[in-house]
C-alpha positions in Angstrom: 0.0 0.0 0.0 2.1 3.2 -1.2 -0.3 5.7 0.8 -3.3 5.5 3.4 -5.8 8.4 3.8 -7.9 8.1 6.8 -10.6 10.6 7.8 -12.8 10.2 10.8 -16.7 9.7 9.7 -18.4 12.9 10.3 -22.1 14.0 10.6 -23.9 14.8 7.4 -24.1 18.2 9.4 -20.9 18.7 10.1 -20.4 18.0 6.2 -22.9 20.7 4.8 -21.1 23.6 7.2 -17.6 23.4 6.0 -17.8 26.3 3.5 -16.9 25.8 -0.1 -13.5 27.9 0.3 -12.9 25.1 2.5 -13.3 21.9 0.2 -11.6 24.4 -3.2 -8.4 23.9 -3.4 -5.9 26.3 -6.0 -2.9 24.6 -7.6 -0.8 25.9 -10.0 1.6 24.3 -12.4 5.1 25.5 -12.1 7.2 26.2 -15.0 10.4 25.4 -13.5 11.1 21.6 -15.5 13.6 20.7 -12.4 10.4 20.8 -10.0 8.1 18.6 -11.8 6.9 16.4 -9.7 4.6 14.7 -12.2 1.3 12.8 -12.2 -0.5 13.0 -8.6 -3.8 13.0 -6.8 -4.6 15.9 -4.0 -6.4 14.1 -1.4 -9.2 16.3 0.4 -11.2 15.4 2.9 -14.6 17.4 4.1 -12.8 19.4 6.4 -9.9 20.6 3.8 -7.0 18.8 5.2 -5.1 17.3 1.9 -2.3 14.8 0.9 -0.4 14.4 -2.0 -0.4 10.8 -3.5 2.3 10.2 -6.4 1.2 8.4 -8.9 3.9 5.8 -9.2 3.0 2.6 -10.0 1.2 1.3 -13.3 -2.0 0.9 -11.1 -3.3 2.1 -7.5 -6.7 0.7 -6.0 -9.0 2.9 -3.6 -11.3 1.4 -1.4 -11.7 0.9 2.1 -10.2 -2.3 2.4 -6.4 -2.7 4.3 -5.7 -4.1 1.1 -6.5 -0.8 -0.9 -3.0 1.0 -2.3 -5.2 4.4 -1.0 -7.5 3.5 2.0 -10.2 5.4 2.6 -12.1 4.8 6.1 -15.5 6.0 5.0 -18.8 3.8 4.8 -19.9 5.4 1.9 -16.9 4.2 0.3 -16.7 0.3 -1.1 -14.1 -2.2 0.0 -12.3 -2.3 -3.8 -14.0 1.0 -5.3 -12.1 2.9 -7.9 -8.9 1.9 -9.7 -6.5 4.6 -11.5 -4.0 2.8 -14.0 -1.6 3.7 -16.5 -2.1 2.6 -20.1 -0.5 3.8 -23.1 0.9 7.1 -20.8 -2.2 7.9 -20.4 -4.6 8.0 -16.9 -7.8 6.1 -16.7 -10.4 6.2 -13.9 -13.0 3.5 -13.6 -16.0 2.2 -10.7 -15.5 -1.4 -9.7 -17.7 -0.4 -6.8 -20.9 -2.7 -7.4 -23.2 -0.5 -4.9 -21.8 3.2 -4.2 -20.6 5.5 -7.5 -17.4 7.4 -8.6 -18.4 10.9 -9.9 -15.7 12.3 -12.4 -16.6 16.0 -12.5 -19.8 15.7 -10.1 -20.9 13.2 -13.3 -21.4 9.6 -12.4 -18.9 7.4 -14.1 -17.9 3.9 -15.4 -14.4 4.8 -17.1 -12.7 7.8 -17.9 -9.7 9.4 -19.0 -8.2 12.0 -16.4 -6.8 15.2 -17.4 -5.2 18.1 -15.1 -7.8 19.9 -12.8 -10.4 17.1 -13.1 -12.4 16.0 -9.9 -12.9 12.4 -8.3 -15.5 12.2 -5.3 -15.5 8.9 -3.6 -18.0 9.1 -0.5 -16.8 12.1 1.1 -13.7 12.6 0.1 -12.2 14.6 -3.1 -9.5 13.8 -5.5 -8.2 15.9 -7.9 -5.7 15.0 -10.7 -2.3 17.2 -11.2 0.1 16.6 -13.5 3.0 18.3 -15.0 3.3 16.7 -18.3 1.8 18.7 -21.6 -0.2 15.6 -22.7 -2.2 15.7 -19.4 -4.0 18.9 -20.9 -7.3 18.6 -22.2 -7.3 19.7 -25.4 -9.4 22.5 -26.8 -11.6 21.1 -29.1 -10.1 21.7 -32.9 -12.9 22.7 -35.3 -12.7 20.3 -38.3 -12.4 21.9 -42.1 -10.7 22.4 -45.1 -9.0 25.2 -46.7 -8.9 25.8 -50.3 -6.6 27.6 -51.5 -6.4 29.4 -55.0 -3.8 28.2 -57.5 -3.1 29.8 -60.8 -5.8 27.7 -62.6 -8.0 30.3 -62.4 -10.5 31.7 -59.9 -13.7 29.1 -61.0 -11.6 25.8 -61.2 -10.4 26.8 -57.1 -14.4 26.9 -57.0 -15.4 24.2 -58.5 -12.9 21.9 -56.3 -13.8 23.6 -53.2 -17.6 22.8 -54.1 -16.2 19.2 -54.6 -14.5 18.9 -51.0 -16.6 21.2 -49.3 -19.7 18.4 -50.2 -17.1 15.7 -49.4 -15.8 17.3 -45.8 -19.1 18.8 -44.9 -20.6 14.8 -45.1 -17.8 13.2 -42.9 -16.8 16.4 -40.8 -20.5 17.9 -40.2 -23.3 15.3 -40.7 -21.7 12.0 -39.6 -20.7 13.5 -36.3 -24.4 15.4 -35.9 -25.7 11.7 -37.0 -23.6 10.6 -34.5 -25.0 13.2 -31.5 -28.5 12.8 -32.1 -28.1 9.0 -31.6 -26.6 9.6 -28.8 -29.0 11.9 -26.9 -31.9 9.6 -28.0 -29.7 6.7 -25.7 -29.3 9.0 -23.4 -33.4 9.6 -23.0 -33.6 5.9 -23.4 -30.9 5.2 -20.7 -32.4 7.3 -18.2 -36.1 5.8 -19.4 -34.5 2.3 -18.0 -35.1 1.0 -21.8 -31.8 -0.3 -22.4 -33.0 -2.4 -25.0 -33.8 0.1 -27.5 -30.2 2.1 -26.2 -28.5 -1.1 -27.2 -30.1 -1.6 -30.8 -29.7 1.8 -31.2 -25.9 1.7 -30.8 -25.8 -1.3 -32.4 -27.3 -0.4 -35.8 -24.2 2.5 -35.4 -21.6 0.0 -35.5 -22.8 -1.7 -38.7 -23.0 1.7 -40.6 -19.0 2.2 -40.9 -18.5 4.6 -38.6 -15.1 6.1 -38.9 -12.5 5.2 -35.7 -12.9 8.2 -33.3 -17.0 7.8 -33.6 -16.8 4.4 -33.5 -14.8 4.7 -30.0 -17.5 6.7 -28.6 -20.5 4.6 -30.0 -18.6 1.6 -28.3 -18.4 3.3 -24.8 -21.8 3.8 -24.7 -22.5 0.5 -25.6 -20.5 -0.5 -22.8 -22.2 1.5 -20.3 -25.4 0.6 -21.5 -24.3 -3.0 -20.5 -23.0 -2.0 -17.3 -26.3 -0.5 -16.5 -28.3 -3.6 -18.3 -26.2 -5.6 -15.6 -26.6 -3.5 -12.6 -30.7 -3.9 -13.3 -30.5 -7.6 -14.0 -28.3 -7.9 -10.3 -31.4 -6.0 -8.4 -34.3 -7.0 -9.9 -32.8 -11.0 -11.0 -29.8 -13.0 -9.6 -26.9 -13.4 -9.7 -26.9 -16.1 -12.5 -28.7 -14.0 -15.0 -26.2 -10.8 -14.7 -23.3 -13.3 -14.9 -25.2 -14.9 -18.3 -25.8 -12.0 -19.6 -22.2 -10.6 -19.1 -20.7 -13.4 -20.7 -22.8 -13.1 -23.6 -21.8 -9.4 -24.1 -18.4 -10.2 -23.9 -18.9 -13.0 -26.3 -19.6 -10.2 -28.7 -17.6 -7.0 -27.8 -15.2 -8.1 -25.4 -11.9 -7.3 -27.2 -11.6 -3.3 -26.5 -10.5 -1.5 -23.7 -13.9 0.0 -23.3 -14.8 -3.7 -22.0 -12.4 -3.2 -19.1 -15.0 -2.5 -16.3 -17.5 -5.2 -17.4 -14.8 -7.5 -17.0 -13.8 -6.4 -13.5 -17.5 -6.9 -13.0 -17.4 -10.7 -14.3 -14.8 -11.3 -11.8 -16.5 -9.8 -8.9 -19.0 -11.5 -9.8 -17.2 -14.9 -10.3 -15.1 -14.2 -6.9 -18.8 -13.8 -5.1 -20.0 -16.9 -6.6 -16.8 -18.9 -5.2 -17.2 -17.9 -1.9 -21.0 -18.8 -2.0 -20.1 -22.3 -3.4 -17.2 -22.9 -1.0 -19.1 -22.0 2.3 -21.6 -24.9 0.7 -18.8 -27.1 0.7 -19.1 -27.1 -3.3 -15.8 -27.0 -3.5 -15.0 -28.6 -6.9 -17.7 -26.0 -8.4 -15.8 -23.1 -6.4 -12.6 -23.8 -7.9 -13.3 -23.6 -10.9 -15.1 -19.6 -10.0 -11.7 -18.3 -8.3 -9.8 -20.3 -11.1 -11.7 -18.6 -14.2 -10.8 -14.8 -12.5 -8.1 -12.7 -14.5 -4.4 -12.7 -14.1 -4.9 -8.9 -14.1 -7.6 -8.7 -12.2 -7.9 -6.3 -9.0 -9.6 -9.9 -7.8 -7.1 -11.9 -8.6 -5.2 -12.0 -5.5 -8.3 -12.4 -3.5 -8.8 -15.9 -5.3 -5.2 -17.3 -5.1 -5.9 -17.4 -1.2 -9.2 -19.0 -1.5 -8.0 -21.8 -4.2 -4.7 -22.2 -1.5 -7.0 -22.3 1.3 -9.2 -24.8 -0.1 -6.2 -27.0 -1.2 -4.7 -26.7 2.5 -7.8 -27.8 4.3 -8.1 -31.3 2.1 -4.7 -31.6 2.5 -4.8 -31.6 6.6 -8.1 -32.8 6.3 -6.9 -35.7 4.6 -3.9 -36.5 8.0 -6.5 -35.9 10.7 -6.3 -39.7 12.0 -1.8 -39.1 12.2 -0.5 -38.7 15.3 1.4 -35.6 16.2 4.8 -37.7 16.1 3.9 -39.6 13.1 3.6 -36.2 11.3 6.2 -34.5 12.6 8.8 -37.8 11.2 7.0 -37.9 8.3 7.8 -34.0 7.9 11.2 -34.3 8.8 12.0 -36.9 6.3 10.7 -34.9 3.3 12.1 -31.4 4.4 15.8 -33.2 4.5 14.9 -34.9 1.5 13.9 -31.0 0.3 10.4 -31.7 -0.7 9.2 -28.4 0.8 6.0 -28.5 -2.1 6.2 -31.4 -3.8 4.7 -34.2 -4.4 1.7 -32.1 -4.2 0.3 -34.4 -1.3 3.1 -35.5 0.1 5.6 -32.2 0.9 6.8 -30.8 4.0 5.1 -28.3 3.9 1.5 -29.4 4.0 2.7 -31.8 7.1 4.3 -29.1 9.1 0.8 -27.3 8.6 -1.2 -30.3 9.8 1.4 -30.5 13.0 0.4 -26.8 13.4 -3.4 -27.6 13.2 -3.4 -30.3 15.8 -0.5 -27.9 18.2 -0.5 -24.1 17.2 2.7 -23.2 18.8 4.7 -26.5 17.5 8.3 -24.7 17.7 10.1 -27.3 15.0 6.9 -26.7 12.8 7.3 -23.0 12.6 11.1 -22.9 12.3 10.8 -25.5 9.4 8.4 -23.5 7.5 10.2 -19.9 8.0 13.4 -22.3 6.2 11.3 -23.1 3.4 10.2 -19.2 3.0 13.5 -18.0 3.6 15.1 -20.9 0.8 12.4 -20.1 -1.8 13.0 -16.0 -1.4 16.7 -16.0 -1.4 16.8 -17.9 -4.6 14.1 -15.9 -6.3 15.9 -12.3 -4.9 18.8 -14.3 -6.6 17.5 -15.1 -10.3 16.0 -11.4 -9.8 18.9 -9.3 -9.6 20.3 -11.1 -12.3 17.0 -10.8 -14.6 16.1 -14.2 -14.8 12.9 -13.4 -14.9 11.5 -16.9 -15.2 13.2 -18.7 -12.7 12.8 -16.0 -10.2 9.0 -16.1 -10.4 9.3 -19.7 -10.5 10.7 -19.2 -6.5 8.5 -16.5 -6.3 5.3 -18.6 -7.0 6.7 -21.1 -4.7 7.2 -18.9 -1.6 3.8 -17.3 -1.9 2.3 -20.9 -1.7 3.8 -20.8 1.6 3.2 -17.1 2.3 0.6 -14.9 0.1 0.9 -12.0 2.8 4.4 -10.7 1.4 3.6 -7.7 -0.3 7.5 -6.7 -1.4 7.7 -10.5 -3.1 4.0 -10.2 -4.4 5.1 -7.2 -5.8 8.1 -9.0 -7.6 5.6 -11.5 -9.0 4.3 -8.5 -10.8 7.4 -7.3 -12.1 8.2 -11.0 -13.2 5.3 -11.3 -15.0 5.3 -7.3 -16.7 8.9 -8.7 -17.8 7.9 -11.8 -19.5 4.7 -10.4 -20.9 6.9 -7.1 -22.4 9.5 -10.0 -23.9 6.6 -12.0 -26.0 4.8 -8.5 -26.8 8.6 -7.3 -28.5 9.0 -10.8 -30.2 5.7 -10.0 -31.7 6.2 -6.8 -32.9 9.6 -7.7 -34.7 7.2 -10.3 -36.3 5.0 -7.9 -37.5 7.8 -5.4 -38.6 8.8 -8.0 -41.6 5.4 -8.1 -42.3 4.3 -4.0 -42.1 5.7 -3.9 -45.9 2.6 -5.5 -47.5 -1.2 -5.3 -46.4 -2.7 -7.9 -44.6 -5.1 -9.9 -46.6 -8.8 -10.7 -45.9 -7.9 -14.0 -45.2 -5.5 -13.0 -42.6 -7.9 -10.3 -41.0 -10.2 -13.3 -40.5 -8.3 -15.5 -39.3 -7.1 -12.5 -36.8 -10.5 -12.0 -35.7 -11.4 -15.8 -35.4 -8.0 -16.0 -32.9 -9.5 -12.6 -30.5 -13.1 -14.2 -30.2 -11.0 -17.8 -29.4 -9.4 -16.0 -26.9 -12.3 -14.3 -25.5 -14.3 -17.7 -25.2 -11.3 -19.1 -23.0 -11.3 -16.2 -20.6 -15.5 -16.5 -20.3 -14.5 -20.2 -19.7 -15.0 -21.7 -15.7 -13.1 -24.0 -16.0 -9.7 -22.7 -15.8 -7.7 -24.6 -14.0 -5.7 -25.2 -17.7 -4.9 -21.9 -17.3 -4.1 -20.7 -13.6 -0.8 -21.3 -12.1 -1.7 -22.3 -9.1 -4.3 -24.9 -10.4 -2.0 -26.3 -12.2 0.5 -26.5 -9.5 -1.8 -27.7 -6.3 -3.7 -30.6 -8.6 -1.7 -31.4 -10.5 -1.0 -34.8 -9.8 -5.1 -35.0 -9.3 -6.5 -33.5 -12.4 -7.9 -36.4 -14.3 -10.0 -37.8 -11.0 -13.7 -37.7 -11.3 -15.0 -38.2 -8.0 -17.4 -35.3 -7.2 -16.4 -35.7 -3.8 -13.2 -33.6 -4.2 -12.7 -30.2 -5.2 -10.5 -30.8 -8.2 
């Protein structure tokens, strides 16, 4: 957690008398390049007090959860509400709160970009964005149109072309975009009318009339927060089941853009709910597969490595319960000399030193042994770190947090582990399509492209994904091709 913000819960009273000098707060840029102290958020509370919270690290959750990077003790604020992240060097906002809303600007929000001087308000407190950098600006708006100028050819051939791109510009730069407005203030009525059906088709029939890219970015925005909405209803006045069909089916469609980002934060949440549902009803094989299925980049993700570990710890002292305290303890000793901290999967020194611990809490050789194996699996992935072996060292990594999932500095190595890997394919890719830039792609291949994203796209809606989760893979897999509906894998 890089900063916590904590502000005592006050009175609605006490909130409506702090004056508005009080909550306003002036900052100005400075010109000086040597005191840039780049991208930020000014931290205000009712009362005016304010914090400065550099904007660091690729992304930084706010919520009132410990585990928020900002924590804000307020309960009008959500545990996981808002999360600002870097993409493309640019700043985007967006709710994962599934109850309580993020106003950009005093305006309700889904996702936005931020831009210098703009406004977050999560339950009582105020954010506003600061940044140095020029491309942080908002930009005026450029009025679009063509200039003609006269050439020697005489004064009614300049006319005659300008009549020619003056028709030509004045149908892409003027009526596609007023096209374009009017649809969208007739989903806006039909929004706020709760008749998302009719938003939908409308934006729908949009996308199928070749819009060019920058209207068809906006038309897809809308579409996304028409689904949001569609999902929100279908979560109140439903169940849970029919959101998290109807999400899926969405996705299905329009997954693939950025735009789809918060509805896929919302399949999670609604995924990691389900798991926890289905593990307190012992379903455990149908839980699994839930906290399996949630993103690698998730803001959940986390959240469900500890519930697939914990589920995988309890069968595994579950299954030792009738071993006696010495038995387990030999039996322990024998595999950590042999150094089987984790493996065979259910047979390791590690899962017997935690059964010793279940049946003794304070079991001395039990603890000491385990702190070995931490300290053993750290050292060697600090080791393979500093030399950028990026691969073994999460290899250790992934290892240790087996043991431990608590240790935010090797958590946070994970990360970087995985940024580094995924940066290495993404360049390999790129050189790829370098030797290829020279010549245009066919249909074919444009096909085939599009076949690959909505292949993609079915895996990730897939429940099943212990195929593609690490850990999965690593606690069953010695038990992956059992059938017994009795255990969870």
């Amino acid at each position: 957690m890089t900063e916590i913000f904590q502000e005592e819960k006050k009175s609605a009273n006490a909130t409506a008398g702090v004056p508005l000098e009080a909550k306003t707060m002036v900052i100005t840029q400075t010109k000086n390049k040597d005191k840039a102290l780049g991208p930020r958020l000014i931290c205000t509370s009712v009362s005016g007090q304010s914090k400065v919270i550099p904007l660091k690290e690729s992304k930084l959750v706010i919520g009132r959860s410990v585990e928020a990077d900002l924590n804000l003790a307020d309960p009008l604020v959500s545990r996981k509400h808002g999360v600002i992240e870097k993409r493309k060097d640019e700043y985007i906002v967006r709710n994962v709160s599934t109850t309580n809303p993020l106003l950009l600007n005093d305006v309700a929000i889904a996702e936005k970009r931020l831009y210098t001087g703009d406004q977050l308000k999560i339950g009582n407190t105020t954010l506003a964005f600061v940044s140095d950098r020029a491309k942080d600006n908002r930009a005026a708006d450029m009025k679009a149109g063509a200039r003609e100028s006269r050439s020697g050819w005489g004064w009614w051939l300049a006319v005659f072309f300008l009549l020619i791109f003056a028709g030509y510009f004045g149908y892409f730069q003027a009526y596609t975009p007023l096209k374009v407005k009017w649809a969208l203030k007739s989903v806006a009525r039909q929004i706020k009318a709760e008749n998302y059906a009719s938003a939908q088709h409308t934006l729908e029939n949009l996308l199928m009339s070749d819009l060019p890219p920058e209207y068809n970015r906006q038309v897809m925005e809308h579409l996304a927060e028409t689904a949001l909405a569609v999902t929100e209803h279908k979560t109140k006045t439903e169940d849970l089941d029919s959101a998290m069909a109807y999400l899926k089916s969405y996705l299905s469609e329009y997954g693939a853009g950025k735009e789809a980002e918060v509805l896929w934060d919302r399949l999670d949440y609604f995924r990691l709910t389900l798991g926890h549902r289905l593990e307190t009803a012992n379903k455990l094989q149908q839980a699994l597969r839930q906290y399996s299925a949630i993103k690698e980049d998730s803001i959940y993700y986390e959240e469900a490595h500890k519930a697939i570990r914990r589920i995988w710890l309890a069968h595994q002292q579950h299954s030792r319960q009738d071993q006696t305290l010495v038995q387990l303890l030999k039996e322990a000793d024998a595999h950590f000399q042999a150094q089987q901290y984790l493996k065979p999967v259910n047979q390791n020194a590690f899962v017997l030193y935690s059964a010793v611990l279940t049946l003794e809490p304070g079991n001395a050789l039990a603890l000491q042994r385990i702190d070995q194996m931490e300290d053993f699996y750290r050292e060697n992935g600090e080791k393979y770190f500093s030399g950028k072996n990026w691969v073994k060292a999460l290899s250790f990594f992934e290892r240790y947090y087996l043991i431990d999932t608590d240790n935010k500095e090797v958590n946070a190595k994970i990360k970087i582990c995985r940024e580094k890997l995924s940066q290495a394919g993404k360049s390999k890719i790129s050189k790829s399509s370098l030797k290829r830039k020279s010549r245009r792609k066919t249909r074919e291949e444009l096909k085939r492209e599009q076949a690959e994203k909505k292949e993609e796209i079915k895996r990730m809606l897939e429940e099943s994904g212990a195929e593609s989760s690490w850990i999965m893979k690593y606690l069953f897999e010695e038990e992956n091709n059992t059938t017994s509906s009795d255990k969870p894998w």
